[in-house]
N, C-alpha and C positions, 0 to 999 in steps of 0.2 A: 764553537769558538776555536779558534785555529792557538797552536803555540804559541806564535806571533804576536797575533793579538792580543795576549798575557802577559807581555813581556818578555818572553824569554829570549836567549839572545843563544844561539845556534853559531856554531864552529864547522870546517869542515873534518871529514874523518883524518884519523891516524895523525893529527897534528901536536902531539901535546909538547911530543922532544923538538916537534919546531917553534916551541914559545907561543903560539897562537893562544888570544884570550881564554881564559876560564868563559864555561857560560852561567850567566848570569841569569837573575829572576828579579822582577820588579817588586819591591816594598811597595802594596794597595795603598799604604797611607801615604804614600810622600812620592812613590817613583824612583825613591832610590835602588842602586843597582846593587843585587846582592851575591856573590858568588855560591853556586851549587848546592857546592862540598864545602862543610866547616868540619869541625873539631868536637867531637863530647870528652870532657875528661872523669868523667864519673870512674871511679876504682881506679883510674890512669894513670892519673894524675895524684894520688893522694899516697904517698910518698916523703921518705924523711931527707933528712939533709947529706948522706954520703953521697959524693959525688958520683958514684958507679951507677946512683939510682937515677938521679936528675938528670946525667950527662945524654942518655937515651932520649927523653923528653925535650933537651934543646933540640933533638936531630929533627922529632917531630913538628916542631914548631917551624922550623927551617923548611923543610918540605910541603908544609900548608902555604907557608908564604911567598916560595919558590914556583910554586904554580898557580898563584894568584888566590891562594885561599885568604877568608880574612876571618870569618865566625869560629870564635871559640868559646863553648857554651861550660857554667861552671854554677856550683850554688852551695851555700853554707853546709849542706848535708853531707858532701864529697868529703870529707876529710880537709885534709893542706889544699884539697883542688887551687882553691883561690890561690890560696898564698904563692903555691909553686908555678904556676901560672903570671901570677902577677911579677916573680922571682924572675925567672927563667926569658920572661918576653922584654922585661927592662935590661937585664944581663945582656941580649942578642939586642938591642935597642931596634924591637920588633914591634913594643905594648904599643904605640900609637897609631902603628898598620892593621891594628885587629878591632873588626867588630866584634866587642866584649859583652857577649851575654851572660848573665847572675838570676839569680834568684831569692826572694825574701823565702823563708821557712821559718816559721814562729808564728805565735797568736799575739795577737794583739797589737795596738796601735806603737806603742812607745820601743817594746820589743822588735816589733818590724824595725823601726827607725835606728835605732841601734845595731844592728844587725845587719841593713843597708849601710850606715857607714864604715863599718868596718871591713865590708866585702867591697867598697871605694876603698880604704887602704891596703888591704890584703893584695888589689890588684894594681894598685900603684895607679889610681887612678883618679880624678878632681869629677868623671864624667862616664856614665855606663852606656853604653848603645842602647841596650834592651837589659830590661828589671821586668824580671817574672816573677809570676805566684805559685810557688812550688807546691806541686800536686792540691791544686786551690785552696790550700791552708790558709782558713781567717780570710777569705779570699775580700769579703763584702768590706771588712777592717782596710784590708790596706792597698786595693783599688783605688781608696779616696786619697792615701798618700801618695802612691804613686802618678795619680793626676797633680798632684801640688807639686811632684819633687817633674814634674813633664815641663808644669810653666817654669820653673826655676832654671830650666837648662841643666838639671842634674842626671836626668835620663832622657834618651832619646822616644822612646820607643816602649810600649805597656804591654804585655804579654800574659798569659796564662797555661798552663803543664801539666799532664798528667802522663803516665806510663803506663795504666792498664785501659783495655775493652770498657770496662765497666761504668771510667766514666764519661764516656763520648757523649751518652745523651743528657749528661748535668754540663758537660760544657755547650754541648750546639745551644740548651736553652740559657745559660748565659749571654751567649753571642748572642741572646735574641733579645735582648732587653740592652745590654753592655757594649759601650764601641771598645775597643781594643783594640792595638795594632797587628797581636799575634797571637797563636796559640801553640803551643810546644806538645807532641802529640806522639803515639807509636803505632808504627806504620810498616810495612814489611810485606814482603811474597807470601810469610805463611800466616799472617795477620794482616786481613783486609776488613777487619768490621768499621774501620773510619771511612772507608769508601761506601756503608750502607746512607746515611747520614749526613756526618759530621764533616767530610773533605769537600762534597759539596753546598753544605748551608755555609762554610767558610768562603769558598769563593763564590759566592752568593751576596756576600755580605762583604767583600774586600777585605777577609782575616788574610795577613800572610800565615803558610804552614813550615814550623820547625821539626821534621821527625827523627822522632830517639829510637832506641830499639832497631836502627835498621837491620843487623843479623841477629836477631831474637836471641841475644844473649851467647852467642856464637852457633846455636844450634843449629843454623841454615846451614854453617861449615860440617855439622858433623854431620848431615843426611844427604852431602853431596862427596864426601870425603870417597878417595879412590876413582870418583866417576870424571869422565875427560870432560869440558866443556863443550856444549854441542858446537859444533861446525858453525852454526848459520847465526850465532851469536855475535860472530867478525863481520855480518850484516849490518849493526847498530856499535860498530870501533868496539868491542866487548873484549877484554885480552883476558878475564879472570873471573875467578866465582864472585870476589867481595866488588869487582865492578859488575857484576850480570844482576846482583842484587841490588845493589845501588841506582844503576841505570832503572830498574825496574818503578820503583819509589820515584826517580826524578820524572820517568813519562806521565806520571798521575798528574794532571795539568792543576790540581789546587796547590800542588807542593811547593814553595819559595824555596828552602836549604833542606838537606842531609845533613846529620851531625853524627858519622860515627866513630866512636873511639878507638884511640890506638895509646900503644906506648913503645910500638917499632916503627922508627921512621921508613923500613919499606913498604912496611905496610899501609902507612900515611900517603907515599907516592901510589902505590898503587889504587888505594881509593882514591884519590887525587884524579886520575884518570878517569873515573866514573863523568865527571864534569865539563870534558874532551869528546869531539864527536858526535854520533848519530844516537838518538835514545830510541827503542822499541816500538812499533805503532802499537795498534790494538791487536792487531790478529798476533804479532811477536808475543806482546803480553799475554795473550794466552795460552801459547806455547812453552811458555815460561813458567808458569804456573802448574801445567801437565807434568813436570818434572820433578816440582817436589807434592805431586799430587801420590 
């Protein structure tokens, strides 16, 4: 099955300072168009009120939406994530340009629901794009909320998340019983056990793929630190290591978005740019791999 095919929606190279579209990936459930590169605010994002701390965070947001980004992914476990977020994107009267994803984290049915709406006010929001099941806590409990609060028009969109290897094979068997619209996943050059699996029985099944963890907690930066980016990376528009890892994640054809964190908005444009341009074929990807082999 060709890129195409999948939705994705391709740009020409070196275009991004010419405004040329973000490329985009198709939501399985609906065909909506989703841009690449979104937002995690995990540790980012969760931040107090002096202004010195927040004022960075607006630059980020400005930068996502500057180059057509709109996913910003956040959940009651972050800290203020929400709140600053929901703060900061009303401030810049940004919050209605963002697809806002959250996440319930709590047991039980009435706790969920509590929990859900306060992460609707925290984000300054009547309406969440995407509600997830963080790291599938109480996952079977509040599945059946999250279909009720689907037909009500209170979420768009039902997802499920985890951050470690370990549990790929309790979610793929979910997805094998469960429709869902997403699953929130970690994914990376030096972490490819979702590709034994679980990135194929997702798009098997029209799960769209959200991946966290894309520089494994920065480590990818630190075992490429002092080394030049190879030459033949400006083959696939590549300007940088945190877009050579990212591009790497977007060729995996089950993937819909990236979500990785920042709290320097240059750093946000330069991932920003992973979403711009040529992505890696397969023989590239392997080459790519050789290096932090």
């Amino acid at each position: 099955m060709t890129i195409q095919a999948l939705g994705f929606s391709m740009i020409s190279p070196h275009r991004m300072i010419a405004n040329e579209p973000i490329m985009k990936r198709s939501i399985h459930s609906t065909g909506e168009l989703l841009p690449a590169v979104g937002l995690g605010t995990w540790q980012t994002f969760d931040v107090s009120e002096p202004a010195d701390e927040r004022e960075p965070l607006k630059g980020v947001l400005r930068a996502l939406v500057s180059k057509g980004g709109t996913v910003v992914d956040s959940s009651p476990m972050y800290g203020r994530s929400e709140e600053v977020v929901g703060d900061l994107s009303t401030e810049l009267k940004l919050n209605d340009r963002l697809f806002m994803a959250t996440k319930v984290w709590t047991n039980g049915k009435d706790s969920g629901v509590r929990q859900m709406n306060e992460s609707l006010t925290l984000l300054g929001r009547e309406k969440i794009e995407l509600m997830q099941i963080h790291n599938l806590t109480d996952w079977e409990t509040h599945i059946k909320t999250l279909r009720a609060w689907k037909e009500q028009g209170k979420i768009k969109y039902i997802g499920l998340t985890h951050y470690t290897a370990s549990a790929h094979d309790r979610l793929a068997s979910i997805l094998s019983r469960e429709d869902v619209d997403f699953i929130q996943i970690n994914y990376n050059i030096a972490d490819r056990n979702a590709e034994k699996k679980l990135l194929p029985y997702a798009l098997e099944r029209r799960v769209s793929v959200v991946v966290n963890q894309p520089f494994e907690s920065g480590s990818l930066f630190r075992q490429v630190k002092g080394k030049e980016l190879p030459g033949w990376a400006t083959e696939f528009d590549c300007n940088s290591w945190a877009q050579f890892f990212l591009k790497f994640i977007l060729s995996q054809p089950a993937v819909t978005c990236v979500i990785p964190g920042t709290s320097k908005p240059g750093h946000m444009m330069d991932n920003m740019g992973a979403a711009f341009g040529k992505l890696p074929s397969e023989k590239q990807r392997q080459e790519m791999i050789k290096i932090l082999s």
